[in-house]
C-alpha positions as CSV (number, residue, x, y, z in Angstrom):
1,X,-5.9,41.1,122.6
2,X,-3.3,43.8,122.6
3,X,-2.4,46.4,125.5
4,X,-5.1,47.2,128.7
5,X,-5.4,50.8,126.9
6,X,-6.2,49.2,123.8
7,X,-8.8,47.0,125.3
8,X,-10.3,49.7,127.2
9,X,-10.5,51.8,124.4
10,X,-12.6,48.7,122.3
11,X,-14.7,48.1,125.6
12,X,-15.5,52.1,125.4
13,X,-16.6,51.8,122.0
14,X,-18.8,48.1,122.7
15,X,-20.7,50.6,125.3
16,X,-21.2,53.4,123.3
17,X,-23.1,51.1,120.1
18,X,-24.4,49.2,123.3
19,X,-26.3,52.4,124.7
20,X,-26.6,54.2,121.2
21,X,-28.7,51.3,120.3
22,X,-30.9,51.1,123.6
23,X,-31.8,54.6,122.4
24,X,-28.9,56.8,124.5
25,X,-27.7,60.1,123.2
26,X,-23.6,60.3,123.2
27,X,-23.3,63.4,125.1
28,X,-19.6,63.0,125.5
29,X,-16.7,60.8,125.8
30,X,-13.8,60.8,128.1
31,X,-14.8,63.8,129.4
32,X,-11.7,64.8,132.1
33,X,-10.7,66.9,134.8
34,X,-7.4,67.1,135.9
35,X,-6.4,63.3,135.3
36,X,-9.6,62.1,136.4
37,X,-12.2,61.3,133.8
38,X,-15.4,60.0,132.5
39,X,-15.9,57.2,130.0
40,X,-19.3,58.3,128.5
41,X,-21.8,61.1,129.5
42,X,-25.1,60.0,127.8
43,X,-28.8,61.0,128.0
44,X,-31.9,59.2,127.5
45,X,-35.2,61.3,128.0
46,X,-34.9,63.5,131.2
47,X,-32.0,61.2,132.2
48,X,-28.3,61.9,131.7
49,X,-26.1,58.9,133.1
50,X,-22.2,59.5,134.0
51,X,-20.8,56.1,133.2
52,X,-18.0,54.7,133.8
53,X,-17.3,51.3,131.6
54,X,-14.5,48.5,132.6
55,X,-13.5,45.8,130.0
56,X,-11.4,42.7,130.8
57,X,-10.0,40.1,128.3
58,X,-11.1,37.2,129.9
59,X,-12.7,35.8,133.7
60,X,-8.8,36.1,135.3
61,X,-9.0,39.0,136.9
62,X,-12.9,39.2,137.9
63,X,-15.8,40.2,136.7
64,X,-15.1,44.3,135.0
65,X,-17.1,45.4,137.6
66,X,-15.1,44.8,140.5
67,X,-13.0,46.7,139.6
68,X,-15.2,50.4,139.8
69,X,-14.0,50.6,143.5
70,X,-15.2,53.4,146.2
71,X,-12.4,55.6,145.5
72,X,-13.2,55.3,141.3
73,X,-16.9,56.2,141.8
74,X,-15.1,59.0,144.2
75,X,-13.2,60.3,141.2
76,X,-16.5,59.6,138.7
77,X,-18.7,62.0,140.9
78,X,-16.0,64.9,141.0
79,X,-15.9,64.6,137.3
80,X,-19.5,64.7,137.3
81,X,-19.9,67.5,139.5
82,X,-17.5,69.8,137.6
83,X,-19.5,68.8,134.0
84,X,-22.7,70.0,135.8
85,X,-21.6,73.2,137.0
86,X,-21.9,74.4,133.3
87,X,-24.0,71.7,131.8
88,X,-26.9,70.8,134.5
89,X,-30.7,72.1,132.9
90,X,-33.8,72.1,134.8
91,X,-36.0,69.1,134.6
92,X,-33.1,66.7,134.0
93,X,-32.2,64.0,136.4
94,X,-28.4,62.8,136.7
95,X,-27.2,59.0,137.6
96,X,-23.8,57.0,137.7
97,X,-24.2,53.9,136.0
98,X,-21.4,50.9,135.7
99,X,-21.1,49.0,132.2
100,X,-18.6,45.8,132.3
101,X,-17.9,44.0,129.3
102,X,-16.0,40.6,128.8
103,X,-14.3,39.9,125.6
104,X,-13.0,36.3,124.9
105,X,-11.7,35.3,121.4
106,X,-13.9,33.7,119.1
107,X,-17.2,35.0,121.2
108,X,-19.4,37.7,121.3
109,X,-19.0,40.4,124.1
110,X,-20.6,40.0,127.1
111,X,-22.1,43.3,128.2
112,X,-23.6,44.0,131.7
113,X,-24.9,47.5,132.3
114,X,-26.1,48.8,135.9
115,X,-28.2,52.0,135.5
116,X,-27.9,54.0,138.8
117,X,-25.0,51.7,140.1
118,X,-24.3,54.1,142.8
119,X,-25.6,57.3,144.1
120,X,-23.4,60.4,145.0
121,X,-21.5,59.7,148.3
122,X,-22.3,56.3,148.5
């Protein structure tokens, strides 16, 4: 299935035609601060959604979303706070969401997406 960076790169691009086609804009990808960053910055309506996407090759290592610990959504939310300090607009509302997809050869992706997964702090 080729190298973790080469499967995170295919799950990023399963969860942008996932959320492009549930109606999401692409407002950005891998935004970054520093060496943090943020998979996908999308907006739907009034609603822009930081999201942070994990892909695994198989059930080995746990379910993708297991593995957007406390201190990744830590490192999601300052990303997100430095995007808004130039990007927030009135009468928008901002989120974290989680999207975990599970490829396995010979299958179609399994995609599981948590809109507001986590609040800020939490």
């Amino acid at each position: 299935m080729g190298t973790s960076q080469e499967l995170g790169s295919r799950g990023e691009r399963l969860a942008e035609r996932f959320l492009s086609e549930r109606g999401y804009e692409i407002i950005e990808r891998n935004y970054r601060f520093g060496h943090r960053e943020i998979d996908l910055i999308v907006r739907r309506g009034s609603v822009v959604a930081f999201v942070e996407v994990k892909t695994r090759g198989g059930a080995g290592f746990g379910h993708p979303l297991e593995a957007i610990t406390a201190a990744k959504r830590r490192e999601v939310e300052r990303v997100a706070q430095r995007w808004l300090q130039s990007h927030r607009r009135p009468g928008l509302s901002y989120r974290f969401d989680a999207l975990g997809i599970v490829l396995r050869a010979g299958r179609d992706p399994v995609v599981c997406h948590i809109p507001g997964a986590w609040r800020l702090g939490e």
